[in-house]
C-alpha positions, -999 to 999 in steps of 0.1 A, spaced: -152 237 -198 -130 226 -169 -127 250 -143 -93 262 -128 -78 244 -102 -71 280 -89 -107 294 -89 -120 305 -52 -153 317 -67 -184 307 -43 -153 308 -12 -151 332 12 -116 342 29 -106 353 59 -77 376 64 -67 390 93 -42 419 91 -56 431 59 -55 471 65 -22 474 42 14 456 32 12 419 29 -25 409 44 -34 439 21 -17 421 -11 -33 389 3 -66 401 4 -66 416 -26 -49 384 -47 -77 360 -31 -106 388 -47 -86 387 -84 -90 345 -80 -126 348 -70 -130 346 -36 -153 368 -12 -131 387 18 -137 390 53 -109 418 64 -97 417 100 -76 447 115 -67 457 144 -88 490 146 -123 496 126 -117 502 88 -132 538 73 -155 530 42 -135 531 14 -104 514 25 -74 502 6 -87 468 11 -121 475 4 -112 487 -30 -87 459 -35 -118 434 -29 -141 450 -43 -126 460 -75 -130 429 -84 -163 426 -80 -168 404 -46 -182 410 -17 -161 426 12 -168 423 52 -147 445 80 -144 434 111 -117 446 137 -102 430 169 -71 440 190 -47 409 189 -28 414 224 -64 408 235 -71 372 233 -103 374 245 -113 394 221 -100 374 195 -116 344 210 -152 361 205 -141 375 167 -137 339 162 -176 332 178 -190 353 155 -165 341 123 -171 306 131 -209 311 123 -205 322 88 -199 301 62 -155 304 58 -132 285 38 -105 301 40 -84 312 68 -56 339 66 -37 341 93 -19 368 89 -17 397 117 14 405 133 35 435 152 75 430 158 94 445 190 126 454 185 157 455 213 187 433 224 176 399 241 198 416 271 174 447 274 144 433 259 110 444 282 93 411 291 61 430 282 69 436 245 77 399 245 48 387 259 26 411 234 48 396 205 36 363 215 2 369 220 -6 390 187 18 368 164 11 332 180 -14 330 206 -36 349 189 -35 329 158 -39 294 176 -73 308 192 -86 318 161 -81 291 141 -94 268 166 -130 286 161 -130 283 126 -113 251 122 -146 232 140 -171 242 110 -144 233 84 -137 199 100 -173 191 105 -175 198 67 -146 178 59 -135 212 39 -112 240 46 -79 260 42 -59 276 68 -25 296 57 -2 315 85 19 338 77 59 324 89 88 347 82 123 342 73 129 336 113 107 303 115 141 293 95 171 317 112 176 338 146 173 374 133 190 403 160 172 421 183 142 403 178 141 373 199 101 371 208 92 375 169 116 349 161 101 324 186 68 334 180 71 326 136 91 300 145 64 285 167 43 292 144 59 264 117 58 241 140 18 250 146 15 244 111 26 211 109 8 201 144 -25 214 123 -18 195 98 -10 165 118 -42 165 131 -65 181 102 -53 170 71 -68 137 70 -102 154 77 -102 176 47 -86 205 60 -48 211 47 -27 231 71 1 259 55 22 285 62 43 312 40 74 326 52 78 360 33 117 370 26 121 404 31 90 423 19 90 465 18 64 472 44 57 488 77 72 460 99 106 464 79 105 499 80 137 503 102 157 482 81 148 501 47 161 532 66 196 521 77 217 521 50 243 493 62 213 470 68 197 480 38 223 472 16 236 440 34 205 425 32 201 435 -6 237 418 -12 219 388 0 188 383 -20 196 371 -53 162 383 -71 183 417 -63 153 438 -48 133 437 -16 101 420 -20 67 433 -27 28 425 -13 16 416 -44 45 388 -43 28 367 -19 -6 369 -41 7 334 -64 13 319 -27 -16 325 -13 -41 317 -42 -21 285 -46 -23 270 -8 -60 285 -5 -72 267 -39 -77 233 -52 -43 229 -65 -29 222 -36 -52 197 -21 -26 174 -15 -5 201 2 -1 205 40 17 208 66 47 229 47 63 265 54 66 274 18 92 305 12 87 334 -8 122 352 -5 136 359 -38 158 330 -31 175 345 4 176 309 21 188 294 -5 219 315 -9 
């Protein structure tokens, strides 16, 4: 029998931002396809997590680590110890959001935007991007957003930050691809989670952006799943260096 080109058994994942909302429905998609999950958050995770269940429901093993990323030091030395295990798959996927007008914005919530949504992610990969390359195997998938394409309002250091982070992508892949390691990123539309909070509670923001989207709802977690198995699997081995969307067609309207 010919295995699945979407089979992650015998790979192990890691996601950072996995506590809940979208690194949660990442985590959990990648366990459903077979793979092992290393779960990153920015605070120790109780036994018996969300993410914990979602992993180990179906039946693979589950790892928590934890690491505050406005501290890039600390990253950096997550990604000491996470480069001497045996990953194939990196999920790069923690994030906060700062909201004001670019008029009034603090410098300080910009500067912890970058660091925790793009800085952050850059030192990480770097540690476990040497093991893959030396292996001549690997996956790395960032999540984008919807503002690696457009400007947003009020959110100026996210925006730069996922859009820098589409152009890390294809700098990665640049660089990686050729050595076994493809280089992706996923640009959720507008998913229903913590970070979108705000907009789900005004009601003229709500319903603009709904008027928008023509799959006619906001999106879910468990949307990114088919994404993330995808760009983390076999299948696409001869995909890289792309910001694939998963908006419920919003850019294309």
């Amino acid at each position: 029998m010919i295995a699945s080109p979407f089979d992650l058994t015998g790979r192990t994942a890691v996601v950072t931002g996995a506590s809940r909302g979208i690194g949660l429905g990442m985590a959990g998609a990648l366990a459903a396809a077979g793979a092992d999950v290393i779960a990153v958050a920015s605070r120790p995770l109780e036994v018996g997590s969300a993410v914990e269940r979602a992993v180990t429901g179906h039946g693979r093993r589950f790892t928590a680590r934890h690491a505050d990323f406005a501290d890039v030091d600390a990253v950096v030395a997550l990604g000491d110890e996470l480069a001497a295990l045996d990953v194939d798959i990196l999920i790069n996927n923690a994030g906060t959001i700062e909201r004001a007008p670019a008029a009034e914005h603090p410098l300080e919530a910009w500067r912890r935007v970058i660091d925790v949504d793009l800085t952050s992610h850059f030192a990480l990969t770097q540690k476990l991007a040497g093991p893959m390359l030396d292996r001549g195997d690997g996956r790395v998938i960032f999540t984008a957003s919807l503002l690696s394409f457009q400007g947003g309002i009020t959110v100026p250091g996210y925006a730069a930050a996922k859009s820098g982070i589409a152009g890390l992508t294809r700098a990665l892949s640049n660089e990686w691809v050729g050595r076994g390691v493809t280089v992706n990123a996923i640009a959720p539309g507008y998913i229903a989670t913590d970070n979108t909070q705000a907009l789900q509670d005004d009601p003229d923001r709500s319903r603009s952006i709904l008027e928008r989207i023509p799959a006619g709802r906001w999106g879910r977690a468990d949307d990114l799943g088919g994404a993330t198995v995808f760009l983390a699997s076999a299948a696409a081995a001869y995909v890289s260096g792309i910001v694939l969307p998963v908006d419920g067609g919003w850019l294309a309207r």
